[in-house]
N, C-alpha and C positions, 0 to 999 in steps of 0.2 A: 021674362021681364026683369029677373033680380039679378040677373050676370048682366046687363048692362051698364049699369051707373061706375060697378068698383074698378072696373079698369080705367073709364073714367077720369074718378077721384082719385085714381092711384098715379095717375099722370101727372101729376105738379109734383108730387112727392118724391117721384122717382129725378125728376127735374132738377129738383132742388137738392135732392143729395149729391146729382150728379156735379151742378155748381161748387158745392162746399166741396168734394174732395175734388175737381180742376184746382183750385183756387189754393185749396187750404183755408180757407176762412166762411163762419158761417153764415145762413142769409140773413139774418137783422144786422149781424156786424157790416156786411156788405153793402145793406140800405144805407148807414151811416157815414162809408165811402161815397157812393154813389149820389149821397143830397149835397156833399162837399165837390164831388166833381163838376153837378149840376150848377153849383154857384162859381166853380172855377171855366166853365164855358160862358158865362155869364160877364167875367169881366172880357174873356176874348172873342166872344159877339161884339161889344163896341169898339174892342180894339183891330178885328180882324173889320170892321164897319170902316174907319177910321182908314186904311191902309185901301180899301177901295175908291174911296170918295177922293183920293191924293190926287187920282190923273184930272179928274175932271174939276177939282178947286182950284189945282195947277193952271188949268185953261182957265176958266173964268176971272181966277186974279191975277194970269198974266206972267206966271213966276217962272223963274228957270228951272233947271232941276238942280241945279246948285243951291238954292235958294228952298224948293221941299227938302233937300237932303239937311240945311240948315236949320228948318223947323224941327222934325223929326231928332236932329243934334240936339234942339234946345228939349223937348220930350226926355231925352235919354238924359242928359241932365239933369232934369228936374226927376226924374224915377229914384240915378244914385243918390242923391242929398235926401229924400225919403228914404232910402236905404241903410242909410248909415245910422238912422236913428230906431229903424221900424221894427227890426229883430231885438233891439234891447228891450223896447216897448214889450213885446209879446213876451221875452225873456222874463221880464224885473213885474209884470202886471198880472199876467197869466191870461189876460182878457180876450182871449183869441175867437171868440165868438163876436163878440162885437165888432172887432176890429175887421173879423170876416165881413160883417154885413155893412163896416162904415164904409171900408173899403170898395165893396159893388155898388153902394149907392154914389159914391163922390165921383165912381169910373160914369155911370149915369150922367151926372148934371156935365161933367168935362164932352162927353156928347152932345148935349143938348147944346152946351157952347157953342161947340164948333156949328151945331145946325143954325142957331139966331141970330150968330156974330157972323155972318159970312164974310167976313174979311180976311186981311192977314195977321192981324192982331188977336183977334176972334180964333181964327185957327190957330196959332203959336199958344196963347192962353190955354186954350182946350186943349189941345196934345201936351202939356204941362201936369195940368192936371189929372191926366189920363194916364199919363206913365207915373206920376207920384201916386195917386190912388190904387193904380196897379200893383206897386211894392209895397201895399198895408196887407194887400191880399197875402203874398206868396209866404211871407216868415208863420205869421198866424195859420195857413193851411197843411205845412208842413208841419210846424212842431205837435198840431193836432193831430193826423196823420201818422205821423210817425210814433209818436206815444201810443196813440190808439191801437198800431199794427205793429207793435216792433219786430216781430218774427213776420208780418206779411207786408214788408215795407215795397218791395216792389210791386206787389198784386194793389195795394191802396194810391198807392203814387202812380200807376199806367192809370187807374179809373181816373186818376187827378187832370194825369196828361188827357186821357179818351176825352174830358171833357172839354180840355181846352181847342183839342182837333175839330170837337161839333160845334163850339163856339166859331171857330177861326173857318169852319165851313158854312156855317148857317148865317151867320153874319153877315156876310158879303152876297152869299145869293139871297137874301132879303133885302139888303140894300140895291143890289143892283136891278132884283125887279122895279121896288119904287122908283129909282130915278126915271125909267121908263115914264112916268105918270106926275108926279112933284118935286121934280129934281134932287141933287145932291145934298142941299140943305135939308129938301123935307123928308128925304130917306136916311139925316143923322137924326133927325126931333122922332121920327116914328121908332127907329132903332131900339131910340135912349130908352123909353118911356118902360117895355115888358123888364128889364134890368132891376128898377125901385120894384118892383112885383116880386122880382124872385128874392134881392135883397131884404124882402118883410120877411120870406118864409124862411130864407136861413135863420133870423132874427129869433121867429116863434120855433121853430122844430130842433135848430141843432140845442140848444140850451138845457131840452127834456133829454136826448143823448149823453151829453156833458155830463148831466150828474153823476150818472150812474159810474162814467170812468171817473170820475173826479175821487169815490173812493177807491175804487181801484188803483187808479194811477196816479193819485195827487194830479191831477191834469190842470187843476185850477192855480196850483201853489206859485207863487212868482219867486225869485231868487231873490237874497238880497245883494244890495251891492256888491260886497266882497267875493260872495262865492260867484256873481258873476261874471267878473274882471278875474278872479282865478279861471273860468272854465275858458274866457276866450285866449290867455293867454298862452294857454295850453293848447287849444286849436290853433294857432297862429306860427306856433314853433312845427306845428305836426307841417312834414316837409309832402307829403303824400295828399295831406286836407288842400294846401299852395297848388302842388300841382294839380288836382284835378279842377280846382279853381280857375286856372291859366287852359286847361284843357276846354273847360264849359267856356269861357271867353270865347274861344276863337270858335266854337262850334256855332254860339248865337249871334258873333257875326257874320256869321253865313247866313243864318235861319234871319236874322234880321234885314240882309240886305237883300234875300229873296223875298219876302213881306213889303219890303217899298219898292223895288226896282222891279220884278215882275208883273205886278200888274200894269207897271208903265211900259214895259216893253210889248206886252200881250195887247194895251191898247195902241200908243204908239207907231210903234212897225208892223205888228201883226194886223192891225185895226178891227179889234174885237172890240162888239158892243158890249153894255153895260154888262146884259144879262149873262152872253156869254161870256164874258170877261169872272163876273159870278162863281158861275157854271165849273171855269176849270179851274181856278182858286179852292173853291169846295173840294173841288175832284181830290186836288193835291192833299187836301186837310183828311178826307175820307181814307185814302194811306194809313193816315197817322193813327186816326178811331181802329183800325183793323189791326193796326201791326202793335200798338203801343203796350195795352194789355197782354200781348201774348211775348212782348221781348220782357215786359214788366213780371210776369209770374216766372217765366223761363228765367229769369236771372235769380227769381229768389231761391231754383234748386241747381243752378250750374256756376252762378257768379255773376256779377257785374261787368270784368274786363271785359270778354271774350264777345259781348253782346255789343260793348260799345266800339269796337275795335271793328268788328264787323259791318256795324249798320254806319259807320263815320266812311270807312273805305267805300265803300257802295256807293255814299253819298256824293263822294268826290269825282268817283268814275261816271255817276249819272249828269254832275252840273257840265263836267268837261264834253259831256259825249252834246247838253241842250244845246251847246256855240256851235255846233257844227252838220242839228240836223236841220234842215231846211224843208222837211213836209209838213204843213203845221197838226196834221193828226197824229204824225209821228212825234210832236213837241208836244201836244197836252199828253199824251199817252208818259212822256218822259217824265211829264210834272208830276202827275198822277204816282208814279213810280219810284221821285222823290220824294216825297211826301212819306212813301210806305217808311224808306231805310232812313228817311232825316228823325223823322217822329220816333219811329222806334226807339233813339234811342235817348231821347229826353226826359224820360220817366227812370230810366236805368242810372243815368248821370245823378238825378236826384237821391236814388235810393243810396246809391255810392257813397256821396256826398255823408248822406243819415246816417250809415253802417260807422263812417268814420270817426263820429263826434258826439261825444256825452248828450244823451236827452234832453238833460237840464239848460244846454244851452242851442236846443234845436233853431232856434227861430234864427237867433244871431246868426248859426251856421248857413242856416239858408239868407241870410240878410250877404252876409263873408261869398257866397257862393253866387250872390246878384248881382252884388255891389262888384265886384271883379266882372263881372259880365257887362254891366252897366259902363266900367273904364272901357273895355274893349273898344263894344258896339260906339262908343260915343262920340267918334271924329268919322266911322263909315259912310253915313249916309251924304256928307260933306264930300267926301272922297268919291265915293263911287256919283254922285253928282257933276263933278266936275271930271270925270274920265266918260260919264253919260254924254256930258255938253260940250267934250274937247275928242272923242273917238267914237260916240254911240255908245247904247244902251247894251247892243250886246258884248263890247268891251267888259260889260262891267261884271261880267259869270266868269273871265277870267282871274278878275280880284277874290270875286267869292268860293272859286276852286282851289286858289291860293290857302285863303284862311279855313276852309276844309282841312286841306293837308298838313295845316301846322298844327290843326287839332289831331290829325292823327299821328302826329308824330309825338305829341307829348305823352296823348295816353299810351302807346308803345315804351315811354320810360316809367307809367307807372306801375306797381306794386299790384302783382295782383291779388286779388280779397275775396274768397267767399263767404258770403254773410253766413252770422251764426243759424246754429237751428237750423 
């Protein structure tokens, strides 16, 4: 009876050491990733909610796809001018908890719009708010982040990413079972509502975390002016912090105009229902949960180039190869497949990004790294609308194979870096 219990007990134990040396970091500090990653799926549940409910509000109100790709223009709009201000905020305040939790709530109420207002006005509004609440998030969860893990910035920023991937999968197949039963309006108002829930517990949890780095890392300390108009100035000249700038643009104009145009083409041509329509959008996201942390730790002991150069090429040969196959299990299986090499390497761009740029002015830099992303994406959805409505829908993975490859041509001109430690 007394050799049973200790093997047992010794099973988590063994568990958990074996975490800490994968990773490199230990398990309480991991919780503190992992309740920030949970808040960071949190805004891409409404947002990946948002990106399904597109085909079926397109019918209801009649629009063209010219005309979604114009809504979605006005979103991206309204994210960069948040942008441009949101990293100074986190910089010059230090307030990045709150800002974490105002940011998932206001992502919330821009849902709930879209559900009440079912108009076009209604939707334009809501996708407003939803892409500027989205950019309070990303500056405030990186300079956290990155302070918190400087030696484990990839292994914290893939959990950042893993959660945006079970946001951008759970989302959608929760919305798209309810439309089943209360349509597109009441699968945004039901979406919205668990979002205010987990933005309370960021609220109450990350703040007892905080403290403790707060001596450690000055985490709480804001900049004052001077010194933070010296640090962007100095980022701004770096020609290497530019290019991967221009790099991460064209890669999220990909990832963004796979976000609105595939689920129209998967209902559209392919005429997938709701659920299934869900179903393989999830699929794609589930990719990104598997691959993310593992290109995320893998880069913090071999490097950032080599991971992003790899999973961008991959990515390029998968969009090229979806125009041309025509079994549609052969098409989710490719989605599915893109997802693994698109995701992967979105946590690695970031960690890149962190390696290259003084701490003290993290937030900015991830603001500098959006807000270039945000110019990109921001005439796509216009475009690939009007190549939708003037050649078809699958025209339009040819524009998006395009801006693939001009992501991977720049990061081939960049510098390659292995983080320190």
């Amino acid at each position: 009876m007394d050799g049973n219990p200790a093997p047992a007990a010794t099973r988590p134990g063994r568990l958990t050491a074996g975490l800490e040396r994968l990773t490199g970091v230990g398990i309480k500090d991991q919780l503190t990733a992992y309740l920030v990653g949970v808040g960071h799926g949190g805004t891409h549940w409404l947002m990946g909610t948002v990106y399904i409910l597109l085909p079926f509000a397109r019918t209801d109100l009649g629009l063209s796809y010219a005309e979604i790709g114009a809504v979605i223009t006005a979103m991206n709009i309204a994210a960069f001018g948040v942008n441009i201000v949101s990293g100074a905020v986190v910089d010059i305040t230090g307030r990045r908890v709150l800002l974490l939790a105002a940011g998932l709530a206001l992502c919330a109420v821009a849902l709930l719009c879209v559900g009440l207002v079912p108009t076009l006005l209604g939707l334009t509004a809501g996708v407003m708010l939803l892409g500027g609440a989205n950019n309070l998030w990303h500056p405030a969860a990186f300079s956290f982040l990155s302070r918190r893990f400087p030696e484990n910035r990839g292994f914290a920023l893939s959990v950042h990413g893993m959660g945006a991937n079970l946001g951008d999968a759970l989302g959608p197949l929760a919305a798209g079972a309810m439309m089943v039963w209360i349509g597109w309006q009441g699968a945004a108002v039901a979406n919205a509502l668990p979002a205010f829930v987990l933005a309370g517990a960021i609220w109450l949890a990350l703040p007892k975390r905080a403290a403790s780095e707060r001596a450690a890392h000055a985490d709480a300390a804001g900049l004052d002016l001077a010194s933070y108009f010296r640090g962007m100035l100095s980022m701004v000249k770096n020609r290497a912090v530019l290019g991967l700038c221009v790099m991460a643009g064209f890669r999220t104009m990909t990832q963004n105009g796979l976000l609105i145009f595939l689920p129209m083409y998967l209902a559209d041509v392919i005429g997938f229902e709701a659920v299934v329509l869900g179903l393989v959008m999830a699929g794609m996201q589930t990719g990104g949960i598997i691959s993310g942390p593992i290109a995320g730790t893998w880069s913090d002991r071999i490097g950032r180039r080599p991971i992003v150069l790899g999973g961008m090429t991959a990515s390029t040969i998968v969009i090229v190869a979806l125009t041309v196959i025509q079994n549609e299990a052969a098409f989710v299986a490719g989605v599915a497949l893109l997802g693994f090499v698109l995701y992967a390497v979105r946590p690695v761009v970031h960690s890149w990004m962190m390696d290259l740029t003084p701490p003290e002015v993290s937030g900015s830099a991830t603001s500098l790294m959006f807000g270039t992303q945000g110019v990109f994406k921001m005439g796509l959805p216009v475009l690939g609308g009007f190549i939708a409505d003037t050649w078809g829908l699958a025209a339009v993975f040819y524009l998006l194979a395009a801006t693939m490859l001009s992501a991977n041509l720049v990061a081939g001109l960049l510098p390659g870096r292995r983080p320190a430690g």
